[in-house]
C-alpha positions as CSV (number, residue, x, y, z in Angstrom):
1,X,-23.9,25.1,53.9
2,X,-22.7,22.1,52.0
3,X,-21.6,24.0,49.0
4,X,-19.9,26.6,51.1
5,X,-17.5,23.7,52.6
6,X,-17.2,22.1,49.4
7,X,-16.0,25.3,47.9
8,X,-14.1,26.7,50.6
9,X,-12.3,23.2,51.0
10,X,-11.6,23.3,47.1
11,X,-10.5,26.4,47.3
12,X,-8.2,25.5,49.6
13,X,-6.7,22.7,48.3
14,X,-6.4,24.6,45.2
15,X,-4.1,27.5,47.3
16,X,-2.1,24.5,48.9
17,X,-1.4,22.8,45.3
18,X,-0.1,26.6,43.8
19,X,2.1,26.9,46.7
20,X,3.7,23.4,46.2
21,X,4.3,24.0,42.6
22,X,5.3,27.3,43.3
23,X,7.9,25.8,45.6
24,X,9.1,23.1,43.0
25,X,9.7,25.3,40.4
26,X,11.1,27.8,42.7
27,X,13.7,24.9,43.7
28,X,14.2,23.6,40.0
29,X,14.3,27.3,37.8
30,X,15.2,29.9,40.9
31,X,16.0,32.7,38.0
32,X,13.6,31.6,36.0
33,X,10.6,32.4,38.6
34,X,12.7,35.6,39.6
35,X,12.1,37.0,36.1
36,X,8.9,36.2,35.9
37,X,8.0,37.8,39.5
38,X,10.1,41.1,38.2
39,X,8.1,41.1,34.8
40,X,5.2,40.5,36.5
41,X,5.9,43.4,38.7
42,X,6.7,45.7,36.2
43,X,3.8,45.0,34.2
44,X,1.7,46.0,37.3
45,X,3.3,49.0,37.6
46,X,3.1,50.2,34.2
47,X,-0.6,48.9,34.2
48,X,-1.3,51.3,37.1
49,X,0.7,54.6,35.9
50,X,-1.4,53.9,32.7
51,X,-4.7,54.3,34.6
52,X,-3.5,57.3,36.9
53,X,-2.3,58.9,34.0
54,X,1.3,59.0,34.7
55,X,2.3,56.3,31.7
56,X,5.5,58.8,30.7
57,X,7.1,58.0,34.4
58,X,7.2,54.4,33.8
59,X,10.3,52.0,33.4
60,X,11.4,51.4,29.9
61,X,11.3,47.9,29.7
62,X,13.5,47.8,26.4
């Protein structure tokens, strides 16, 4: 039971310290983040056509 808290409170913590840098850099480099969210993004998409087979509808990212 011990270890469960002890995890569960880290993980926690660990969710509350991404959110605050998340916030700070979203503050400091606004574009910045919004490129790497929409790279992100598109690299999830293309990742998923790939496995369903449908790689020649994806977004040319050229």
């Amino acid at each position: 039971m011990a270890e469960y808290l002890l995890f569960s409170t880290t993980f926690s913590f660990a969710k509350a310290l991404l959110g605050v840098c998340f916030l700070l850099l979203m503050a400091v480099f606004p574009e910045l983040v919004c490129q790497m969210a929409f790279a992100t993004l598109l690299f999830f998409v293309r990742t998923t056509l790939t496995i369903v087979g449908l790689e020649d509808f994806s977004v040319s990212t050229a």
